[in-house]
C-alpha positions as CSV (number, residue, x, y, z in Angstrom):
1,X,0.0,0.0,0.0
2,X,3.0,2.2,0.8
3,X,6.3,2.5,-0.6
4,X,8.9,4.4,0.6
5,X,12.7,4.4,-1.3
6,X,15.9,6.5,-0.3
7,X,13.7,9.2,1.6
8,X,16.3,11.6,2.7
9,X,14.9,15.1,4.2
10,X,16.9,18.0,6.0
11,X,16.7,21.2,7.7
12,X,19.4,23.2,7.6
13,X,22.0,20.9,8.7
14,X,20.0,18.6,10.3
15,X,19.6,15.2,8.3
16,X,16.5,14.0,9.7
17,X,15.7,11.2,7.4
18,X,18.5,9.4,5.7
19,X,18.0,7.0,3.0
20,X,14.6,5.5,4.4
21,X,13.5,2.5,2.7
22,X,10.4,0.5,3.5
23,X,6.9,-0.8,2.2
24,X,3.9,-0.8,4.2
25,X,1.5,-3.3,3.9
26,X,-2.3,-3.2,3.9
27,X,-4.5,-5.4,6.3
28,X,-1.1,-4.5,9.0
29,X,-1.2,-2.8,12.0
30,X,2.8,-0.9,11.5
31,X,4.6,0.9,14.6
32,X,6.8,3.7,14.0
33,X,8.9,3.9,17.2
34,X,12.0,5.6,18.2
35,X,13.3,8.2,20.8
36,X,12.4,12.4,20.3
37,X,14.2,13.7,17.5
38,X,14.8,10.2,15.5
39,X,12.7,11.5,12.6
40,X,9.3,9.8,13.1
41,X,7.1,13.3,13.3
42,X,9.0,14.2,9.9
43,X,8.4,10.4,8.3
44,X,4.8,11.0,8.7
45,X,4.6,14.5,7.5
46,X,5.8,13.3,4.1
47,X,3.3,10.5,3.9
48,X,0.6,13.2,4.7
49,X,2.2,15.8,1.8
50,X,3.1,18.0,4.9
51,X,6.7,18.0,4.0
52,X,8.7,17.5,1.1
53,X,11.3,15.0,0.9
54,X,15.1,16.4,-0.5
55,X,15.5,13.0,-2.1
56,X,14.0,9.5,-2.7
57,X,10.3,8.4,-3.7
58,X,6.8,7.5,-2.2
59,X,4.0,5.7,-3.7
60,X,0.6,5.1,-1.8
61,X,-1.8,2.8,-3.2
62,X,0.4,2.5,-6.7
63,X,0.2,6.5,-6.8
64,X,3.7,8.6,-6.9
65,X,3.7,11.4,-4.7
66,X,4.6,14.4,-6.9
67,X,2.9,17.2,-5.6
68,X,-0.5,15.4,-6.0
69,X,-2.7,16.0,-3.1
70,X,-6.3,13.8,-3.6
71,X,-4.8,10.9,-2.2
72,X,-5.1,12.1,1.2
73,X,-9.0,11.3,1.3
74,X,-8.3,7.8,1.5
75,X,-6.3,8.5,5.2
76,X,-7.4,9.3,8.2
77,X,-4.8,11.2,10.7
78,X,-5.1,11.3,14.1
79,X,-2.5,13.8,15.6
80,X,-1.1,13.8,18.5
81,X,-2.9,16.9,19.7
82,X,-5.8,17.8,17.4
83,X,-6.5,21.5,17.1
84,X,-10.0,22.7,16.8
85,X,-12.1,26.0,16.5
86,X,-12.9,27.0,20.1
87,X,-16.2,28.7,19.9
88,X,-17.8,25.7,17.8
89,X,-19.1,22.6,19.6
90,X,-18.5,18.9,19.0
91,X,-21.4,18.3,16.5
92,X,-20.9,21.4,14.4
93,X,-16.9,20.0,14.0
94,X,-18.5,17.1,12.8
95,X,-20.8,19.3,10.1
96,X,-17.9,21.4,9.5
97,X,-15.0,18.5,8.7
98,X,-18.2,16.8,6.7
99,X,-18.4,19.6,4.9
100,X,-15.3,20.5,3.8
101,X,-15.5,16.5,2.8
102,X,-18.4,17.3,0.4
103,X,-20.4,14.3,1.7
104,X,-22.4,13.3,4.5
105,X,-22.2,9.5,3.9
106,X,-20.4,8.5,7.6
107,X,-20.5,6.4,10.1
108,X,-20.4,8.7,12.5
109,X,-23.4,7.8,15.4
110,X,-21.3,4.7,15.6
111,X,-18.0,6.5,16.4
112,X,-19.9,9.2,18.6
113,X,-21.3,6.0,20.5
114,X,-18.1,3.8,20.6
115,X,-16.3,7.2,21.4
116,X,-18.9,7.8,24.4
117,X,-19.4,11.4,22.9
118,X,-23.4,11.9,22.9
119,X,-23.6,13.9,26.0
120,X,-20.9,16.3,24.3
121,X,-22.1,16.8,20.7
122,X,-23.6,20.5,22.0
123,X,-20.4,21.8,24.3
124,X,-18.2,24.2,23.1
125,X,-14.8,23.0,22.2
126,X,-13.5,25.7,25.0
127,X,-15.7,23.8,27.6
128,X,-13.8,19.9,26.4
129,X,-11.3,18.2,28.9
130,X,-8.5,17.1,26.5
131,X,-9.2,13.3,27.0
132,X,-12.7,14.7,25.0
133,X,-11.1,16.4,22.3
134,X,-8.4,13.2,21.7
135,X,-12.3,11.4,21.5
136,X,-13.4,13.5,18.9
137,X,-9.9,13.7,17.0
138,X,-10.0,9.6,16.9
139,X,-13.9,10.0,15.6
140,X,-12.7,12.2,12.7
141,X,-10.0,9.9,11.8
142,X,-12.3,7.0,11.5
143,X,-15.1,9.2,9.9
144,X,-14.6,8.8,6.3
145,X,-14.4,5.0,5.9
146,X,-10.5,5.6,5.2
147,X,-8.2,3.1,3.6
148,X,-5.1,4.3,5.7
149,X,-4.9,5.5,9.1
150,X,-2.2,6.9,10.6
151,X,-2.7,7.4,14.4
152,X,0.0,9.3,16.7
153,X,-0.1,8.6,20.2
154,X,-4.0,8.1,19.8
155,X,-4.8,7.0,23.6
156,X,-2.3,9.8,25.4
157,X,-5.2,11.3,28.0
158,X,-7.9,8.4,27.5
159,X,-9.2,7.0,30.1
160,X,-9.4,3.3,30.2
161,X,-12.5,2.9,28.7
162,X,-11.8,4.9,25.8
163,X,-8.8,3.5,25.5
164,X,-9.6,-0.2,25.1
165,X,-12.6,1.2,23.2
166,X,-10.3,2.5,20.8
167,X,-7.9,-0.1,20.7
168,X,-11.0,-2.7,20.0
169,X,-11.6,-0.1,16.7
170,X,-8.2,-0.5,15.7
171,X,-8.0,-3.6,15.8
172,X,-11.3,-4.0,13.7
173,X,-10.1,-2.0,11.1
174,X,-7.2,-3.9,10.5
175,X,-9.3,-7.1,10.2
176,X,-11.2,-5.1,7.6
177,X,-8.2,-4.8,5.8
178,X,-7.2,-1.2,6.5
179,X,-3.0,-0.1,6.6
180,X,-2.8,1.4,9.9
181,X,0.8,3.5,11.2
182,X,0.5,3.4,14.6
183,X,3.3,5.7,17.0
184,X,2.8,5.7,20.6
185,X,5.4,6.4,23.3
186,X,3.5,3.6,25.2
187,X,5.6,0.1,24.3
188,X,2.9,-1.9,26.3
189,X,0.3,-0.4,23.5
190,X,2.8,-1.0,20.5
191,X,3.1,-4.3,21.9
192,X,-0.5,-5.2,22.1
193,X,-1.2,-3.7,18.9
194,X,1.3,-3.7,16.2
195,X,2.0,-6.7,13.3
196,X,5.8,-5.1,12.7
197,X,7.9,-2.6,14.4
198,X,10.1,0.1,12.8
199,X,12.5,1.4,15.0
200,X,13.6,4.9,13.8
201,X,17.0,6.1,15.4
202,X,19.0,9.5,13.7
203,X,17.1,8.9,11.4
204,X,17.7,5.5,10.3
205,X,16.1,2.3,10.2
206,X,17.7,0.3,13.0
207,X,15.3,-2.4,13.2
208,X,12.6,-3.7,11.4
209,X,10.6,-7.0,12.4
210,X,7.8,-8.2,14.2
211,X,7.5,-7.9,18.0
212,X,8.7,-11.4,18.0
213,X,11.8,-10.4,16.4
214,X,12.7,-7.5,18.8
215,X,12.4,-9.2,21.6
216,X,14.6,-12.4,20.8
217,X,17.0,-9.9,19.5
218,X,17.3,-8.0,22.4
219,X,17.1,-11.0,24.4
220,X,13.9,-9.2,26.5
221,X,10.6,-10.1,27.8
222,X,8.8,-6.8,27.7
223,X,9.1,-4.5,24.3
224,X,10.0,-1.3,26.1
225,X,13.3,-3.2,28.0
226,X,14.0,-4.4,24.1
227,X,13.8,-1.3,22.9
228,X,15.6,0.5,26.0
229,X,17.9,-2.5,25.1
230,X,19.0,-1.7,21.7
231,X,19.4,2.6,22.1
232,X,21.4,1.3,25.0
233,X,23.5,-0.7,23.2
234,X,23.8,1.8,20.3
235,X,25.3,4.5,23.0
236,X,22.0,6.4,23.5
């Protein structure tokens, strides 16, 4: 579903990405991992068109990225901190986004249920606690039915029912065949989740392997002690 070859992207004389090669594979659940600054943020931002790479190519669904933007209906992002118009509330983000969409055709009184959002679709987004607003960000993600989702740090301020609520989504979407890029600083939740782990570090590859593979690698019981593990032994 997504192809990534030589990626290479600076700023200044920062070299965040460096010769990234990789392929993404629909119907998998895909874990971009790695300590601040090893260049996952920027990974992502070229998949989304956000940033341009310096060097290298990416093709999503047999499509090269060249400037093209309509491929970006078939994802669904989910930041890490979702910023929304403060003086509108919940349900008129979810005319607005549907709007700017041109089509009402959603599944949203599912997601508002599974998301435990009825008794907020009237509030102001001022009056939202943020464990709310990460609710309604993961609604709009799922809204549109997309082929990709790309979900960073989705369950930072849930509370446990969301959370497994949302994790129970993810993992039906995979089943229905979606490509999902997961990040998440939480290794327990990678763990749980994720079909293959890519573990970014200055902007390299380091590993690249199922959880299964980390883990007798590293010679470690528990992903995050793998993972502490290998930036250990790579002087980090």
């Amino acid at each position: 579903m997504i192809t990534i070859e030589q990626l290479d992207k600076s700023f200044g004389k920062l070299h965040v990405l460096q010769s990234i090669t990789l392929s993404i594979k629909r119907g998998d659940i895909t874990a971009i991992v790695g300590p601040n600054g090893a260049g996952k943020t920027t990974l992502i931002k070229c998949i989304l068109g956000l940033v341009k790479a310096d060097k290298g190519s990416l093709t999503i669904g047999g499509h090269h990225l060249n400037g093209e933007w309509t491929y970006r209906k078939d994802i669904g992002y989910m930041p890490q901190i979702a910023r929304f118009p403060d003086n509108l509330t919940v349900k008129e983000i979810f005319h607005l986004v549907k709007d700017l969409r041109g089509t009402r055709d959603t599944d949203d009184d599912e997601l508002i249920s599974g998301f435990l959002l009825e008794n907020e679709m009237n509030k102001k987004i001022r009056n939202l606690s943020g464990g709310t607003r990460q609710k309604l960000s993961a609604s709009i993600a799922f809204l549109f039915n997309p082929k990709i989702l790309i979900l960073d740090e989705p369950t930072a301020g849930l509370d446990p029912i969301s959370s497994s609520n949302l994790k129970d989504k993810i993992i039906k979407e995979r089943a229905n065949g979606k490509t999902i890029i997961l990040t998440s600083h939480i290794m327990s939740e990678i763990q749980e989740l994720s079909d293959r782990i890519i573990f970014l570090l200055d902007g390299k590859i380091f590993f690249d392997g199922s959880v299964e593979d980390i883990l007798g690698t590293a010679k470690e019981r528990t992903l995050e002690r793998a993972i502490a593990h290998m930036m250990k032994g790579n002087g980090k």
